[in-house]
C-alpha positions as CSV (number, residue, x, y, z in Angstrom):
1,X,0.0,0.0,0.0
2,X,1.2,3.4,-1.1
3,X,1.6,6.8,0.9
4,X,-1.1,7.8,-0.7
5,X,-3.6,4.9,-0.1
6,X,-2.4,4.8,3.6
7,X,-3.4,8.7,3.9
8,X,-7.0,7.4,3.3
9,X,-6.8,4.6,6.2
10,X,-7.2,5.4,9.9
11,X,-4.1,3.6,11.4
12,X,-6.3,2.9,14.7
13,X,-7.5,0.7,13.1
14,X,-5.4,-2.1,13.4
15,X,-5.4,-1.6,17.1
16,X,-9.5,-2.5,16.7
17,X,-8.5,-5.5,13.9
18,X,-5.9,-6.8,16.7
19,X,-7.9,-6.8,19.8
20,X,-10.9,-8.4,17.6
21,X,-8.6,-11.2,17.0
22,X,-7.4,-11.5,20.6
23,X,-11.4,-11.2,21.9
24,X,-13.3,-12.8,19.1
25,X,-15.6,-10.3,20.9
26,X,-17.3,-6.7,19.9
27,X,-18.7,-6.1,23.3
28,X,-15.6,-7.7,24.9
29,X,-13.3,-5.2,22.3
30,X,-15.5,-2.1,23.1
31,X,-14.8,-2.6,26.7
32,X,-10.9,-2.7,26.2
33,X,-10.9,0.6,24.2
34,X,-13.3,2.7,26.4
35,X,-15.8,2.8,23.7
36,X,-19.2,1.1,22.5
37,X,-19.9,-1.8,21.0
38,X,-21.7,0.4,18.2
39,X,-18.4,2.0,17.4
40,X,-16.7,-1.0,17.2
41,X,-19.0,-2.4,14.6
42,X,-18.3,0.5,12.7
43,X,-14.7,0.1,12.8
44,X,-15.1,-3.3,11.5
45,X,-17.2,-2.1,8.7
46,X,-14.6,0.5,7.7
47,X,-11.9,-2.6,7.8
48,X,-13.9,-5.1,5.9
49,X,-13.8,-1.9,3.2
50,X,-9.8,-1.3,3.7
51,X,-9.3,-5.1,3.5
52,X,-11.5,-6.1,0.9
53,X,-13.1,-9.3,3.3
54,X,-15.7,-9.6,5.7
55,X,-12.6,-10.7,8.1
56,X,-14.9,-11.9,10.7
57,X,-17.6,-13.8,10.7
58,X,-19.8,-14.6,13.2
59,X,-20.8,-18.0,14.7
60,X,-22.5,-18.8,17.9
61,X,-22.4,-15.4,18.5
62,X,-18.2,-15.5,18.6
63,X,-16.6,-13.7,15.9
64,X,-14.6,-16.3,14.0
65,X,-11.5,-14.5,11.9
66,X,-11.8,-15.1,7.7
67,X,-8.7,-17.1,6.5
68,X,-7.5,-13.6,5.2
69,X,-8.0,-12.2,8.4
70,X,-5.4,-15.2,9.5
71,X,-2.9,-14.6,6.7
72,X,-2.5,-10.2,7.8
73,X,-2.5,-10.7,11.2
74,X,0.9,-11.6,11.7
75,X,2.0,-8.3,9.1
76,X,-0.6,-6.4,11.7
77,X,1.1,-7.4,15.3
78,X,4.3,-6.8,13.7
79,X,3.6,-3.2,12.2
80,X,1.7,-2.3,15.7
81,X,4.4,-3.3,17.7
82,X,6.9,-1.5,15.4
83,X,5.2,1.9,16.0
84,X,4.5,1.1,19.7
85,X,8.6,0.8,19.9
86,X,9.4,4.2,18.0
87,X,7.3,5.9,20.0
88,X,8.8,4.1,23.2
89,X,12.5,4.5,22.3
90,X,14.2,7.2,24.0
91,X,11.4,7.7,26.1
92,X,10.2,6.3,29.6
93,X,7.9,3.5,30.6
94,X,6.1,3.9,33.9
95,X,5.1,0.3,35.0
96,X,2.7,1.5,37.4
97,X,0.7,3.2,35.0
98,X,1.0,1.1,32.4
99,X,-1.5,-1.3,31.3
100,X,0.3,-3.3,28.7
101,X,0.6,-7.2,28.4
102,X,3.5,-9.3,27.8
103,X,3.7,-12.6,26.4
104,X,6.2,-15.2,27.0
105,X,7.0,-18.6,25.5
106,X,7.9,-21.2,27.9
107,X,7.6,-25.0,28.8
108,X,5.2,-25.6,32.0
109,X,7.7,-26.5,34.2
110,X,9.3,-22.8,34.0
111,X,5.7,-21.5,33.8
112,X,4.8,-23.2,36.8
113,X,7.7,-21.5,38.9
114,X,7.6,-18.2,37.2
115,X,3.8,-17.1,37.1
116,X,3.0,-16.7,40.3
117,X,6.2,-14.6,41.2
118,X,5.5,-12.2,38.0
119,X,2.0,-12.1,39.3
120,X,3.0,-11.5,43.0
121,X,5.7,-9.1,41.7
122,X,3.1,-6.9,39.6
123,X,0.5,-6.6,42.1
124,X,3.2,-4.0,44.4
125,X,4.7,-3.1,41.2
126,X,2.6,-2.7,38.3
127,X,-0.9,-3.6,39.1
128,X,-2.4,-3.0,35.6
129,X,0.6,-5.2,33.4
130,X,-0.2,-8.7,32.7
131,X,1.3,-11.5,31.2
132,X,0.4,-14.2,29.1
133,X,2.0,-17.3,28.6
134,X,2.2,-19.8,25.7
135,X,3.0,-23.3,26.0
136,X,6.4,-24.1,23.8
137,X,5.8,-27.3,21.9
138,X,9.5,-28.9,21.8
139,X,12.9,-27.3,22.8
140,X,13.4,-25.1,19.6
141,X,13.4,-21.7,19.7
142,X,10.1,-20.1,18.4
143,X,11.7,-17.9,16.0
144,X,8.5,-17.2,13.7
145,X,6.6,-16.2,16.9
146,X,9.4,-13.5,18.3
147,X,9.6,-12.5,14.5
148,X,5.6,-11.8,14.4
149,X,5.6,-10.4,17.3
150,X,3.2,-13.5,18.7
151,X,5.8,-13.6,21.7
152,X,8.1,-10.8,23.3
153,X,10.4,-13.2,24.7
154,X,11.0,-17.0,25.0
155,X,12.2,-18.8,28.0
156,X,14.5,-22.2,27.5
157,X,17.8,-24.3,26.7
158,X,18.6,-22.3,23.3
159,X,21.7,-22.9,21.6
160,X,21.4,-22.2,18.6
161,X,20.3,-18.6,18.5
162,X,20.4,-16.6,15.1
163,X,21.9,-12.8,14.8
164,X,18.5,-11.2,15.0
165,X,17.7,-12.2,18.0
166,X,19.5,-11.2,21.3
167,X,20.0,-13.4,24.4
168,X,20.7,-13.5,28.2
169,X,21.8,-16.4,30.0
170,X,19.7,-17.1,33.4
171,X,21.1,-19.8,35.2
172,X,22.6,-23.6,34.7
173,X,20.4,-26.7,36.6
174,X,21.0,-29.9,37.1
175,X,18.6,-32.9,37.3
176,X,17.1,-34.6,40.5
177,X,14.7,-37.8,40.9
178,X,11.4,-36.4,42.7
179,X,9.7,-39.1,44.5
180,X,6.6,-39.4,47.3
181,X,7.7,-39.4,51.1
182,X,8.3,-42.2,52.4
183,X,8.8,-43.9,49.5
184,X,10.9,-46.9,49.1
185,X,13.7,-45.5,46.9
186,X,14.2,-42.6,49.5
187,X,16.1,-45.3,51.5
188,X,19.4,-45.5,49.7
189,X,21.4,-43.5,47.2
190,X,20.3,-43.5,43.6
191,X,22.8,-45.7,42.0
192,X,22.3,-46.0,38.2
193,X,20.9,-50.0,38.9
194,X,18.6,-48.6,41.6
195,X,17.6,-45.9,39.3
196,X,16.6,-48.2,36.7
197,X,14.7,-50.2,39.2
198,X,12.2,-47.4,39.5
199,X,8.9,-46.3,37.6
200,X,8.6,-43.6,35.8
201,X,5.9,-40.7,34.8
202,X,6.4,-38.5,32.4
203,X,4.2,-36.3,29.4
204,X,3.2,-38.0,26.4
205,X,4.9,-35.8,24.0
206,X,8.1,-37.5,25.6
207,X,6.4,-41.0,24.4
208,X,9.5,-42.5,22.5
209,X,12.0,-39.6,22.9
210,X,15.2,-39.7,25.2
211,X,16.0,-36.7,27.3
212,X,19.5,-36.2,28.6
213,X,19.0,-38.8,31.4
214,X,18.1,-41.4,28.7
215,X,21.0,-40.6,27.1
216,X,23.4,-40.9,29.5
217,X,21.7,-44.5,30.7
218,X,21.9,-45.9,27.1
219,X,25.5,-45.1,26.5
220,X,26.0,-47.3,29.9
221,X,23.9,-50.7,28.5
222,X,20.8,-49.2,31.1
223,X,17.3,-48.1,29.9
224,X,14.8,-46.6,32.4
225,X,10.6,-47.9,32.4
226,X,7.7,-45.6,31.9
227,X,4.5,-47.0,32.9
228,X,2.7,-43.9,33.0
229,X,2.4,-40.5,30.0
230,X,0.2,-37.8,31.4
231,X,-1.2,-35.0,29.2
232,X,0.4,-32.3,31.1
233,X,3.2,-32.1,33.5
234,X,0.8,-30.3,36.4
235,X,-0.6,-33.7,36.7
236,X,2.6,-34.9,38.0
237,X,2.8,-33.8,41.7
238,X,-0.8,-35.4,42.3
239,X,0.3,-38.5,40.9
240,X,3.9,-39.2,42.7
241,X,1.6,-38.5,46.0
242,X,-0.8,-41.2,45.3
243,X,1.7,-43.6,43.8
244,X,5.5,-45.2,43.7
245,X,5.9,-43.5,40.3
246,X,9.1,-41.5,39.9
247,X,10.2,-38.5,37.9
248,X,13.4,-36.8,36.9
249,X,13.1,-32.8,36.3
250,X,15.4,-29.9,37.0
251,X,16.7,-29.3,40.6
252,X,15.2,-25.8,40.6
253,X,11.5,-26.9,40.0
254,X,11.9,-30.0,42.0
255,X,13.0,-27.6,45.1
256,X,10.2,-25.3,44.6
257,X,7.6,-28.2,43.8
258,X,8.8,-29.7,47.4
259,X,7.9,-26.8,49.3
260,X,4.2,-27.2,48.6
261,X,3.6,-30.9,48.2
262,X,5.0,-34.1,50.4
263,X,7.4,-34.9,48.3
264,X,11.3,-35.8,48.3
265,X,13.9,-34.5,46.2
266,X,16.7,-37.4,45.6
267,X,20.3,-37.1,44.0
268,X,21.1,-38.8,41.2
269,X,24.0,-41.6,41.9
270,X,25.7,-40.3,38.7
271,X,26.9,-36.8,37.0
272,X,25.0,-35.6,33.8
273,X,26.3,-32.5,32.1
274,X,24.0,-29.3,33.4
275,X,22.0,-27.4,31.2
276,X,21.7,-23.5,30.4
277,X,19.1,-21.6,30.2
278,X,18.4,-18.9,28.9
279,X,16.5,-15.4,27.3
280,X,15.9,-14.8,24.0
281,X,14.2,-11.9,22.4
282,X,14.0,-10.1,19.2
283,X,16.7,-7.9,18.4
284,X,14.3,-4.8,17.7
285,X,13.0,-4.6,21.6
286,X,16.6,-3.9,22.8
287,X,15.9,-0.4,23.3
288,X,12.7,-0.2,24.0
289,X,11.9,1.2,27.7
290,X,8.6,-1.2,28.3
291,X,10.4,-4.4,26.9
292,X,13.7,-3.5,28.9
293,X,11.8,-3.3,31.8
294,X,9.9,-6.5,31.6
295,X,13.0,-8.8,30.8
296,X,15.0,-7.1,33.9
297,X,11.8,-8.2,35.9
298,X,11.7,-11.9,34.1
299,X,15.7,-11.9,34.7
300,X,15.5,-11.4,38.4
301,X,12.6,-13.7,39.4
302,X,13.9,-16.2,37.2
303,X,17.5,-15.8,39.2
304,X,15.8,-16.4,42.3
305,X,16.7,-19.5,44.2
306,X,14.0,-21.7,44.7
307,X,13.6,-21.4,48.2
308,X,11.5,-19.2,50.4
């Protein structure tokens, strides 16, 4: 689209074409910008004209985005956030007047530590920013995400981490066996034999995949049994109460898991390499005072040691 054809266009309206695809809601969309639901419709009407598509239709009474509304979105995020960062730069960012939300891409077991200390953390700090999280299928980094602006930053073992993005290493972890009290393995030290002795949980998307604890076993002639795959791994602390299962995760979760369930945290009888984690975000956010802000606050709860 030329100058001139943009001149025509009212850019708020990709603010109203992104929040209608983040609400599937009028009503719901209205309420977010301080206006009516009337007004919204209107907006729509003007960007079904712009766009050339009905871009949303509606079906038990949700709004349900057109497959063109699908294929701009992406071109839309980026172009908002783009403008949202020029007029950041060189500026300030006030995080308790700020209302802004910030999404992160990160496995549940970092989820599971981190959301209730950004929560806890923005309720004294800035009580209007939220966060979203999105689950990160794999261990690759979600470069088409922090590229669309999907995702501001993505939480995990990275290595190999391309020149437009930026990183920042958090800490290194090791892994532990987490078991029930009292159970029968708590007894004596985990050698690998006793290890292989135990059963296992684990999350079906691990069903027929090593992790590094596998990998390790195999190279010595020793293979570990799973006799249970659960959807998610918040099922997992329920379970090893209720059961002799076992489960291997990093030392940092396990601690914090321990401190509200009945369960034991056991050394491994034998040395696997640790692994880093680390921050990765799109190069374009470096200077930008909101984004800044919000991976200094990631970066220090994510430091924290697991204790109280």
């Amino acid at each position: 689209m030329e100058l001139d054809a943009l001149r025509k266009v009212n850019l708020n309206l990709l603010t109203v074409f992104e929040l209608l695809m983040e609400t599937r809601s009028a009503t719901e969309t209205a309420a977010r910008l301080h206006t009516t639901q009337p007004g919204i419709s209107r907006k729509l009407a003007e960007l079904r004209r712009v766009f050339a598509d009905p871009l949303f239709v509606l079906v038990r009474r949700q709004l349900v985005p057109t497959p063109r509304a699908l294929e701009i979105r992406p071109t839309v995020r980026e172009a908002l956030a783009a403008i949202g960062g020029i007029m950041e730069t060189g500026g300030s960012f006030d995080p308790q007047q700020s209302a802004r939300t910030f999404r992160i891409a990160a496995r549940h077991t970092i989820e599971w530590m981190l959301a209730p200390r950004l929560r806890s953390y923005c309720d004294k700090h800035a009580p209007n920013v939220r966060f979203a999280f999105v689950n990160m299928q794999g261990v690759a980094l979600p470069e088409k995400q922090l590229e669309d602006h999907s995702i501001d930053i993505a939480l995990g073992r990275f290595e190999d981490i391309g020149s437009r993005f930026q990183s920042l290493g958090l800490f290194d972890d090791d892994r532990v066996c987490l078991v029930r009290h009292g159970h029968p393995a708590a007894r004596a030290k985990l050698t690998p034999a006793r290890f292989c002795e135990l059963r296992f949980v684990t999350t079906t998307d691990m069903f027929g995949k090593d992790n590094e604890v596998d990998a390790w076993l195999r190279t010595h002639g020793r293979h570990r049994r799973f006799d249970l795959y659960v959807s998610s791994m918040s099922h997992v602390p329920l379970i090893l109460l209720q059961t002799d299962l076992a489960v291997t995760m990093p030392r940092k979760l396990a601690t914090y898991i321990a401190r509200f369930h009945r369960l034991h945290v056991l050394e491994l009888g034998f040395k696997l390499p640790k692994s880093h984690y680390n921050m990765v975000w799109h190069a374009r956010w470096d200077e930008v005072p909101s984004h800044r802000w919000m991976r200094g606050v990631v970066a220090e709860l994510m430091t924290q040691d697991a204790s109280p």
